[in-house]
C-alpha positions as CSV (number, residue, x, y, z in Angstrom):
1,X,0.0,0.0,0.0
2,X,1.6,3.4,-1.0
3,X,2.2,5.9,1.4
4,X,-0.8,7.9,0.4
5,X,-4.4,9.1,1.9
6,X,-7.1,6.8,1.4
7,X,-10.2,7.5,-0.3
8,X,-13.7,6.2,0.2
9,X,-15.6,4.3,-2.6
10,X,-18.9,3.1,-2.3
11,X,-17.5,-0.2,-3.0
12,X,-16.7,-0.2,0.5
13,X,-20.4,0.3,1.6
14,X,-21.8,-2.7,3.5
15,X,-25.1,-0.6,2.6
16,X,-26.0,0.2,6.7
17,X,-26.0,3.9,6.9
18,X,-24.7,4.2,10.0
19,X,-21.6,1.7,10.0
20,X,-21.1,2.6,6.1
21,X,-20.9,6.5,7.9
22,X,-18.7,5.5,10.5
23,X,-16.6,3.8,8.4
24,X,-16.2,7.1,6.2
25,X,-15.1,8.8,9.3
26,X,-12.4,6.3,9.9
27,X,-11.4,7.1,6.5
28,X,-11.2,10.6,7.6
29,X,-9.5,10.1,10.9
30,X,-6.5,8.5,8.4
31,X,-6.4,10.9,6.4
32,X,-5.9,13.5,9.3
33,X,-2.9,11.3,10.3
34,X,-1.3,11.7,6.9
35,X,-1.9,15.5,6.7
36,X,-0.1,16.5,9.8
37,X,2.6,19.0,9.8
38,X,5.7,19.3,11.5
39,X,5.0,22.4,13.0
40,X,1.7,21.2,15.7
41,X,3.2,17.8,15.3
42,X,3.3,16.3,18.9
43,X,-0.1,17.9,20.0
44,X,-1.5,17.1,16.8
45,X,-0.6,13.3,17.0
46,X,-1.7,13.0,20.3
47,X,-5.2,14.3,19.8
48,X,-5.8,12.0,16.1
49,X,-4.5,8.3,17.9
50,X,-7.0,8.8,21.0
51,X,-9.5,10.3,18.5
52,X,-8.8,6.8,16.0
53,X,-8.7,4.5,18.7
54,X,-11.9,5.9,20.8
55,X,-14.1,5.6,17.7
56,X,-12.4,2.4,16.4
57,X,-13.4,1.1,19.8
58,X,-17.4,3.1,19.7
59,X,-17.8,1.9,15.9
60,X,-16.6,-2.0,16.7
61,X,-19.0,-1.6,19.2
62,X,-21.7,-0.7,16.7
63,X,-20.8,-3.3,14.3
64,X,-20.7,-6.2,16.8
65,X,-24.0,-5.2,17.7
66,X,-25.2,-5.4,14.3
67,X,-24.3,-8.6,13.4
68,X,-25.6,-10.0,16.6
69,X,-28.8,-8.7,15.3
70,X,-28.4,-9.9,12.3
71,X,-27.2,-13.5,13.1
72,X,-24.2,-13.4,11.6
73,X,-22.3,-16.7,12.0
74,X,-18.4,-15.3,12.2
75,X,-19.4,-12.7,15.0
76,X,-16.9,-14.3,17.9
77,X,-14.3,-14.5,15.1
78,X,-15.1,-10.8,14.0
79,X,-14.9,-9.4,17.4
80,X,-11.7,-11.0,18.1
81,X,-10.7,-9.3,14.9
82,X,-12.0,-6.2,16.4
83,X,-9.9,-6.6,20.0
84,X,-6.9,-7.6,18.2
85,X,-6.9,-4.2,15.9
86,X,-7.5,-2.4,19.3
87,X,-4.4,-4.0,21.2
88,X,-2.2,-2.9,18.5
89,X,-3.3,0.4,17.9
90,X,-2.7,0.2,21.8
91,X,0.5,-1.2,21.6
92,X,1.9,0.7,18.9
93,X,1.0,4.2,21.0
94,X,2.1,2.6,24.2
95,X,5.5,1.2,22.9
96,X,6.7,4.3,20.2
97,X,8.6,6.5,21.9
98,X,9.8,8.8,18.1
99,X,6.9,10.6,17.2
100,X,8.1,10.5,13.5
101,X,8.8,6.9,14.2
102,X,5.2,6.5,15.7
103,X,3.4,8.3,12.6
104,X,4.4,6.2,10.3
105,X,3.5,3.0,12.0
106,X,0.3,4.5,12.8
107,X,-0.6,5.5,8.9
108,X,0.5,1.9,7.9
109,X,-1.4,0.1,10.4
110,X,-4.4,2.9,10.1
111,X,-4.9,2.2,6.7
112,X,-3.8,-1.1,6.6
113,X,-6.6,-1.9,9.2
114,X,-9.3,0.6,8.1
115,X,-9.0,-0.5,3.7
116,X,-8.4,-3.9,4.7
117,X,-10.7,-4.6,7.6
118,X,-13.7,-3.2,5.7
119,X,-13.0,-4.7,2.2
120,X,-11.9,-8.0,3.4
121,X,-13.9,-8.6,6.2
122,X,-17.0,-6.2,7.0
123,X,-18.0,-7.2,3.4
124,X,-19.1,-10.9,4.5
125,X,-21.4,-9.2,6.4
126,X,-23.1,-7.2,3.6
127,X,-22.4,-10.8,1.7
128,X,-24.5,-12.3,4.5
129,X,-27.4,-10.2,4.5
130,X,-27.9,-10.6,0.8
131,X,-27.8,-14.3,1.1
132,X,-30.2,-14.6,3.8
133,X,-32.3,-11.7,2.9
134,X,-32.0,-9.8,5.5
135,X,-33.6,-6.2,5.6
136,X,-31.2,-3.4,6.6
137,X,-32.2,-1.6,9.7
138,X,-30.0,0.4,12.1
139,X,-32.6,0.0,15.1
140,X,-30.6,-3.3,15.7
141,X,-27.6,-1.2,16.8
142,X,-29.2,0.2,19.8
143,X,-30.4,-3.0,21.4
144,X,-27.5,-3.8,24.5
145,X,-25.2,-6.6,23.6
């Protein structure tokens, strides 16, 4: 993956409005990462990973509620997924001591997680609902897990 910004494409819609939205934000939070300057950098870095990791955490959250809902049969799998992408954005922040060092890591992993996580594996859940038929409906993401 070149060391650009990433772009949404509706490709990457798993055609809930909420998660698809979510996701777009993730997308933007990446982006941010790749568009900091040196000047702010330290401040600026700081604020973006607890930002990235505090939605990755709200909008995993979301989506394992949804596929609960939904029945989907790979959800313990998924949200192990989900805890492992959390530990390393953890680890990485905990363990990175160069901010410059830490960046880079960061927009690797970032996109690395946020492209690949989506097209490779939120996209069996869209698969899923088309081959069960299931209706789309975001009401399932407020029920409590």
């Amino acid at each position: 993956m070149p060391n650009t910004k990433v772009t949404w494409d509706e490709n990457y819609s798993i055609g809930v409005p909420k998660i698809d939205d979510q996701h777009k934000e993730l997308f933007a939070l990446v982006n941010r990462l790749y568009a900091i300057k040196d000047d702010n950098f330290k401040e600026e870095m700081r604020d973006i990973l607890y930002k990235f990791r505090k939605y990755m955490i709200e909008h995993f959250e979301d989506e394992e509620k949804y596929m609960k809902g939904i029945g989907f049969p790979d959800l313990v799998n998924h949200m192990q997924m989900h805890k492992n992408i959390v530990d390393n954005i953890t680890e990485i922040m905990q363990h990175s001591s160069n901010m410059k060092i830490l960046k880079v890591k960061l927009q690797i992993m970032a996109k690395k997680v946020v492209v690949g996580h989506i097209k490779d594996e939120d996209m069996k859940i869209k698969l899923y609902m088309a081959k069960n038929d299931i209706e789309i409906t975001e009401k399932i993401i407020d029920i409590p897990i």
